[in-house]
C-alpha positions as CSV (number, residue, x, y, z in Angstrom):
1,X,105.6,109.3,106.6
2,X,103.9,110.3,103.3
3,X,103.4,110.6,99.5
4,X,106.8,112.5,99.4
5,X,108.7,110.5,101.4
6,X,107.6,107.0,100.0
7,X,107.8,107.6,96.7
8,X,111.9,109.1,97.5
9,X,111.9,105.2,99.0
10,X,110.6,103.8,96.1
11,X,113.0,105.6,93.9
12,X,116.1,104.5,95.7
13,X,114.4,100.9,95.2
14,X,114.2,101.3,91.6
15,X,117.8,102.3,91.5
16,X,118.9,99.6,94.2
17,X,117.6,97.0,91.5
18,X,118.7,98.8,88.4
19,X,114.9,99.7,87.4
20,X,113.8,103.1,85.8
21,X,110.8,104.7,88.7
22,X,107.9,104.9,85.7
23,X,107.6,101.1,85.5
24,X,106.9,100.9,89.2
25,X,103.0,102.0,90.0
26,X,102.5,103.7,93.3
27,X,98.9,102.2,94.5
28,X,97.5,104.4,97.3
29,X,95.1,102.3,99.6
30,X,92.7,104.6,101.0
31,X,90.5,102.1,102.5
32,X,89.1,103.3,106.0
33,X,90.8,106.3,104.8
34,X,88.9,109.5,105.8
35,X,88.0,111.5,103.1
36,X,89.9,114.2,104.5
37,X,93.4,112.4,103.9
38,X,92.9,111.3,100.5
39,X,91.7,114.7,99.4
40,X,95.2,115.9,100.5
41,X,96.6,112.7,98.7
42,X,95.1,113.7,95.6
43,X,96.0,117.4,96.3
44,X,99.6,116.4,95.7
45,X,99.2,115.4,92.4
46,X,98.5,111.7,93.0
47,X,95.7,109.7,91.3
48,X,95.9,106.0,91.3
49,X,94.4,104.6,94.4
50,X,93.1,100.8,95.6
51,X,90.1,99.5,97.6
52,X,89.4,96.9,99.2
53,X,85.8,96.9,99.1
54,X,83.1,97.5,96.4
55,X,80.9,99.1,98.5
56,X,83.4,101.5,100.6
57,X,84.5,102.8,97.1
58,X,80.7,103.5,95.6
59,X,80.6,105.8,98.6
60,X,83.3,107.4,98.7
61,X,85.1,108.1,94.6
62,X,82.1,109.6,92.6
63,X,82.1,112.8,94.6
64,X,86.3,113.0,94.0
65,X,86.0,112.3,90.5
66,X,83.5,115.1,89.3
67,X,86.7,116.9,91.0
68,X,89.5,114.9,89.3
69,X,88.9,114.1,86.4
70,X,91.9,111.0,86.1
71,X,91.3,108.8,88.9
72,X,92.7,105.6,88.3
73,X,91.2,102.9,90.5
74,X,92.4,99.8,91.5
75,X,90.5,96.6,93.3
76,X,92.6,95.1,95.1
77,X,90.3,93.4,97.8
78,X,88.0,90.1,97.3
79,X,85.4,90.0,94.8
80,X,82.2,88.5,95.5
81,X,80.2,87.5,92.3
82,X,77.4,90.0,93.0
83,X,79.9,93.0,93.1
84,X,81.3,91.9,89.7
85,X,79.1,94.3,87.5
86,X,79.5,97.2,89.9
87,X,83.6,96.5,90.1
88,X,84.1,96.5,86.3
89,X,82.2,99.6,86.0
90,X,84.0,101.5,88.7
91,X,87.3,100.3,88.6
92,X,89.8,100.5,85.9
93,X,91.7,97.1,86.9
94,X,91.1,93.9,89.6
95,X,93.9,92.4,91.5
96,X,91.6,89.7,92.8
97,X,90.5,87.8,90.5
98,X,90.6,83.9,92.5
99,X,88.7,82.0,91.5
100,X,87.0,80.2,88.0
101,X,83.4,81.1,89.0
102,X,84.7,84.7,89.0
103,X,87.0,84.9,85.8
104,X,83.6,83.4,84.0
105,X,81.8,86.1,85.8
106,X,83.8,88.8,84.8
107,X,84.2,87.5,80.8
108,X,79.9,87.4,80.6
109,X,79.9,90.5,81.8
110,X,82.7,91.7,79.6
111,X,81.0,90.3,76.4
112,X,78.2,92.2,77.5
113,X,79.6,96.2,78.6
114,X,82.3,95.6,75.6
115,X,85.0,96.0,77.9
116,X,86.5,94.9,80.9
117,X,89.7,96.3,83.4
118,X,92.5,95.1,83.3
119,X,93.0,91.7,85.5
120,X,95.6,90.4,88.0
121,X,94.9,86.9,89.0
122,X,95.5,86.7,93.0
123,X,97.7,83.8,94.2
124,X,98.0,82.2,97.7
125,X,102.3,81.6,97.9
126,X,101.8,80.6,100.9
127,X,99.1,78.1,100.5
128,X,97.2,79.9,103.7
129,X,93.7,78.0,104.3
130,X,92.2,81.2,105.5
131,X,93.4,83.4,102.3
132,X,91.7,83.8,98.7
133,X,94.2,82.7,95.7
134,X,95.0,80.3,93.7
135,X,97.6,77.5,94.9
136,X,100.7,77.8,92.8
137,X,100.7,74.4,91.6
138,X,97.1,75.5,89.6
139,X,98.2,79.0,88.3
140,X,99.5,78.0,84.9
141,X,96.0,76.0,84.2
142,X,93.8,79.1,85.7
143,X,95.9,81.5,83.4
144,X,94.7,79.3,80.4
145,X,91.5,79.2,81.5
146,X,91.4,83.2,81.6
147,X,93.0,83.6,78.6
148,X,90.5,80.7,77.0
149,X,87.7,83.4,78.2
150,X,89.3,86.0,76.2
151,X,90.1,88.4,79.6
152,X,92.7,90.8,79.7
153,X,95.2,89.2,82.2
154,X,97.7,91.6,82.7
155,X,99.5,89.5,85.5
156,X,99.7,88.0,89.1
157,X,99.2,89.0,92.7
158,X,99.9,88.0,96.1
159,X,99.8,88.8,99.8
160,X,102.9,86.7,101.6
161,X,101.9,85.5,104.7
162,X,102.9,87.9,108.0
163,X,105.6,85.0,109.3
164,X,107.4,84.3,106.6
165,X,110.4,86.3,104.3
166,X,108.5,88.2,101.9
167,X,110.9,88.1,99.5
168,X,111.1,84.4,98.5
169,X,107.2,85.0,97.9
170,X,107.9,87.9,95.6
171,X,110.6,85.7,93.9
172,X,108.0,82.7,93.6
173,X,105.1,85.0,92.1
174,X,108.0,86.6,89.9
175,X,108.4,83.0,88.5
176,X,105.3,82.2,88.0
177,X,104.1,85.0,85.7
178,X,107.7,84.9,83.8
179,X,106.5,80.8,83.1
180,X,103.0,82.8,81.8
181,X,104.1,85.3,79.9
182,X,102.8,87.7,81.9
183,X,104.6,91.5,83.0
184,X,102.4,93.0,85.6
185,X,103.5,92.3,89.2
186,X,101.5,93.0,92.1
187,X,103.1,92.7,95.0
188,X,104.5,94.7,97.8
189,X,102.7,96.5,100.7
190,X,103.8,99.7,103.4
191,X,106.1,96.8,105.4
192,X,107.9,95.7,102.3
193,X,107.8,97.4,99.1
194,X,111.3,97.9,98.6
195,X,112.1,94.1,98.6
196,X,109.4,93.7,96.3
197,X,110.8,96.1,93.7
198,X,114.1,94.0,94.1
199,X,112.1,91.1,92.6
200,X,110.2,92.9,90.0
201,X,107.0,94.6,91.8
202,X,105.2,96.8,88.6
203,X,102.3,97.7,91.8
204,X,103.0,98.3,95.2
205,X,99.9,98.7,97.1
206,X,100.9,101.4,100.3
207,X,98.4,102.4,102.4
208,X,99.3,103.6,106.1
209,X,102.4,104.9,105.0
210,X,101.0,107.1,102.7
211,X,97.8,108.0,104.9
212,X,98.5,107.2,108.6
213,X,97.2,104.1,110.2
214,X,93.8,103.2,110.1
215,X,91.0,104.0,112.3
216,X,88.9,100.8,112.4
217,X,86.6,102.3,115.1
């Protein structure tokens, strides 16, 4: 498929639902990426990109960036509280922020580097006992708590589970952040970007579209 080719999708999206293209961000997950595709990635002009892991992105950005100078990274994996410092000094916002142990993490260490990325607080629609998030019936008292730490929540995240219509997920998350006040949306993934668009997605997270499935060997 492609940069080219998704980004024409993502268009037609933003068009479908009456949205102008700029408030949509294209998030390019190069995790298990070899380094050879997201050099050609970033050959065509792109330059926001999401990990998954801390450690996977240590290894692999520095070397691009003395390169590219305007690499926008994005966390959009989990985040264990001995990553944290690392994280916020690597990446310019978290999507997976889960948890009350972390958000207090994250706002010591903010007091202390005098500044922090920008924060998405991750939330499990579909109340999946094997997936990181906070249930919806506690997001509006985990947003207060963030805010009460002073952190820069910029919005809300999820990952719908595989069985169900994405959509009504989207439209649930889409609720929830309107109720908080909050703008940023991210939601959407290579299977269903375009339905999250419909529902208000600022991020879309595309990986194997953009890069060609992953090589886990």
């Amino acid at each position: 498929m492609g940069l080219s080719e998704i980004r024409a999708r993502m268009d037609k999206a933003c068009t479908a639902a009456g949205r102008a293209p700029q408030d949509v961000e294209l998030i390019a997950v190069s995790k298990v990426q070899p380094a050879e595709r997201v050099a050609a990635v970033l050959d065509q002009g792109h330059r926001v990109f999401g990990e998954n892991r801390v450690q996977e992105a240590a290894g692999r950005w520095p070397a691009f960036q003395d390169r590219y100078t305007d690499i926008v990274l994005h966390l959009i994996g989990p985040l264990q509280s001995n990553k944290a410092r690392q994280a916020m000094e690597m990446f310019q916002a978290i999507h997976s922020v889960d948890r009350p142990k972390i958000a207090q993490g994250i706002a010591r260490l903010a007091q202390e580097m005098g500044r922090c990325p920008d924060l998405f607080l991750q939330v499990n629609t579909g109340e999946e006992p094997q997936k990181a998030g906070v249930l919806p019936q506690e997001i509006d008292g985990f947003v207060a708590e963030c805010r009460a730490l002073d952190l820069p929540v910029k919005g809300l995240m999820c990952i719908p589970p595989v069985e169900e219509e994405p959509s009504l997920h989207f439209a649930l998350l889409a609720k929830m952040a309107a109720r908080n006040g909050l703008s940023g949306l991210s939601m959407g993934m290579s299977g269903d970007f375009e339905s999250a668009i419909a529902q208000g997605a600022t991020h879309v997270r595309v990986g194997s579209a953009i890069f060609g499935e992953r090589d886990y060997g």
